[in-house]
C-alpha positions as CSV (number, residue, x, y, z in Angstrom):
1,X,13.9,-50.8,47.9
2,X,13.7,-46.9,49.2
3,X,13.7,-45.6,45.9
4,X,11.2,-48.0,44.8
5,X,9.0,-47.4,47.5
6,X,9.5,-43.6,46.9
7,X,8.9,-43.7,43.0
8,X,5.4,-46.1,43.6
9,X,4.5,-43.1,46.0
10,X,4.8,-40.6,43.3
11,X,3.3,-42.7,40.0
12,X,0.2,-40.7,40.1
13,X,1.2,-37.5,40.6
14,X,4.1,-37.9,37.8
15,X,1.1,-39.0,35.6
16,X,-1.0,-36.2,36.8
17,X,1.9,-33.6,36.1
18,X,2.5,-34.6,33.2
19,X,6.0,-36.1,33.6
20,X,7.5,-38.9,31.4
21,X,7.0,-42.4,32.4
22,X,7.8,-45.9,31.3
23,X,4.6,-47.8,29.9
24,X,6.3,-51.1,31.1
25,X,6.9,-49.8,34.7
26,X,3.3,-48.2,34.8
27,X,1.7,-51.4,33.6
28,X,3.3,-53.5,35.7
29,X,2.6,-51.4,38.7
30,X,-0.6,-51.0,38.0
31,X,-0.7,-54.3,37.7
32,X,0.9,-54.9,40.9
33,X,-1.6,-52.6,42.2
34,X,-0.8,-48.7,43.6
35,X,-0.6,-48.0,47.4
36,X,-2.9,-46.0,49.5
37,X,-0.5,-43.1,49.3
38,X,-1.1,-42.8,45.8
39,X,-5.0,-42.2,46.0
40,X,-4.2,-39.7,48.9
41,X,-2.4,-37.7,46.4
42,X,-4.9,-37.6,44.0
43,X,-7.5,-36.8,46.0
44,X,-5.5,-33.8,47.3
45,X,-5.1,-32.6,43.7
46,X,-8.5,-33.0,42.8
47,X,-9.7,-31.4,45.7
48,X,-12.2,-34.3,46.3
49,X,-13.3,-36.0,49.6
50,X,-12.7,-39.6,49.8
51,X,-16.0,-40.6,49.8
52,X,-16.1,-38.8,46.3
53,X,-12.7,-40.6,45.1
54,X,-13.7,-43.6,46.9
55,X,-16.5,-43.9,44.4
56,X,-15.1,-42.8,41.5
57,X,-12.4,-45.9,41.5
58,X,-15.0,-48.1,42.9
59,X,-14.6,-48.7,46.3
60,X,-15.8,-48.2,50.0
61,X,-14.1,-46.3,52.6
62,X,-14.2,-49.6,54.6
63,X,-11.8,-51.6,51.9
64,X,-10.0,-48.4,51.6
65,X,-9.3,-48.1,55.9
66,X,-8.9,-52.3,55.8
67,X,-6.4,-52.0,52.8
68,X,-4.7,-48.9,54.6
69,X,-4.1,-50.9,58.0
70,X,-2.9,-54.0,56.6
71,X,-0.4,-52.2,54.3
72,X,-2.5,-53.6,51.3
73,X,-2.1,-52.0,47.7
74,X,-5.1,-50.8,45.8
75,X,-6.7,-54.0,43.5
76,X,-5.1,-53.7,39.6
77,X,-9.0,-52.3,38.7
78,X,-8.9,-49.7,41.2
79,X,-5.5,-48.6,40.7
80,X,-6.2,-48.2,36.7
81,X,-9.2,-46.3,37.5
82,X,-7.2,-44.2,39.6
83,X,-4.1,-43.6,36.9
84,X,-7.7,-42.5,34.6
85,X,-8.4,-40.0,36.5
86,X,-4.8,-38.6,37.0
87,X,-4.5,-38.4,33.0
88,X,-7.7,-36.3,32.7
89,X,-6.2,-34.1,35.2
90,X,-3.1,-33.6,33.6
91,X,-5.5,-32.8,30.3
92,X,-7.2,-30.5,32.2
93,X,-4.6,-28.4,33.7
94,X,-3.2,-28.4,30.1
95,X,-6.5,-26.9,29.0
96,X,-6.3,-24.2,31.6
97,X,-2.7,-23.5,30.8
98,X,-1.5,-24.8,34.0
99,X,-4.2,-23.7,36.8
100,X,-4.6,-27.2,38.6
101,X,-8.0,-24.9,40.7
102,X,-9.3,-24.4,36.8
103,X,-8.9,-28.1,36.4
104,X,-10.4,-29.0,39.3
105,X,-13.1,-26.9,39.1
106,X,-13.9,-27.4,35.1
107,X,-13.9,-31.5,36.1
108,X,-16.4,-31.0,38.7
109,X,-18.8,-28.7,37.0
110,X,-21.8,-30.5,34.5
111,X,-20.5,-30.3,30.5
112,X,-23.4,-29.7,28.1
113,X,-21.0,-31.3,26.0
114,X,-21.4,-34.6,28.5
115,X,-25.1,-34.3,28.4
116,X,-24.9,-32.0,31.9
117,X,-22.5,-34.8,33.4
118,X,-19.5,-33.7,34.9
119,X,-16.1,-34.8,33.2
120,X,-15.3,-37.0,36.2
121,X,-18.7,-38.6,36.6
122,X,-18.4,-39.0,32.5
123,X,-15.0,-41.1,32.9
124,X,-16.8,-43.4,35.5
125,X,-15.7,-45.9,32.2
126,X,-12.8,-45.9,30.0
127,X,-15.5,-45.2,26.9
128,X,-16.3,-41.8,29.0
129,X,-12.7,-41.1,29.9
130,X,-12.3,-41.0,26.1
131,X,-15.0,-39.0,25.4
132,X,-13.3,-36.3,28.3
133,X,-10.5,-36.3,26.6
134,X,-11.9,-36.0,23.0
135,X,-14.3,-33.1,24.6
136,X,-10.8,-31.4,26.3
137,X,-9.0,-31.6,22.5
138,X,-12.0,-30.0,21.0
139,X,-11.8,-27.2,23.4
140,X,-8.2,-26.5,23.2
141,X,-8.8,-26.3,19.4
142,X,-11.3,-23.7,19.6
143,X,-14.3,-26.4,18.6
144,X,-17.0,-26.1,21.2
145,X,-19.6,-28.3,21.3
């Protein structure tokens, strides 16, 4: 149960480090829905407030606190949304050969490439996420748009 606990804590930063994981076991606990701890950590590594996380996975600060309290996991939707935003990280640190402050910063600046959004308001939607990550590959292949 410990190392379960301790592995659930770290699902998002393994995803966001680029570490190998097992579809089935990140299915099913996204499915099962991530804990609190796991938005903490990405919020920490993309230097956001919560209120800016918050909204980007589509909640409030109030469900977050309630769900926090009562020892509640994120819902399946948020916690996708959440794993989302940790891949696009990892692709962005790869595009700045490593600098997670690069990453952060390129994700938060507008793209003219996203028609002046920024890459994480673009992946608000699994369509934009795409597009992010298409806009990342053209990037590292010298293609800029």
């Amino acid at each position: 149960m410990k190392a379960t606990a301790a592995r659930a804590r770290t699902l998002v930063t393994a995803h966001a480090k680029g570490r190998p994981l097992r579809a089935r076991e990140v299915t099913a606990r996204v499915r099962a829905g991530l804990p609190i701890a796991e938005f903490d950590a990405l919020r920490e590594l993309l230097g956001l407030t919560v209120e800016s996380l918050a909204s980007r996975v589509g909640t409030s600060i109030a469900t977050l606190s309630r769900r926090r309290q009562s020892g509640q996991p994120l819902d399946a939707g948020h916690s996708d949304r959440l794993l989302r935003l940790a891949r696009l990280f990892r692709l962005a640190t790869e595009l700045h050969d490593g600098d997670e402050e690069a990453a952060q910063d390129w994700l938060s600046k507008p793209a003219r490439a996203l028609d002046g959004e920024t890459p994480l308001d673009r992946a608000d939607t699994e369509a934009g996420a795409r597009e992010v990550e298409n806009l990342i590959g053209r990037l590292e292949h010298g293609v800029y748009t």
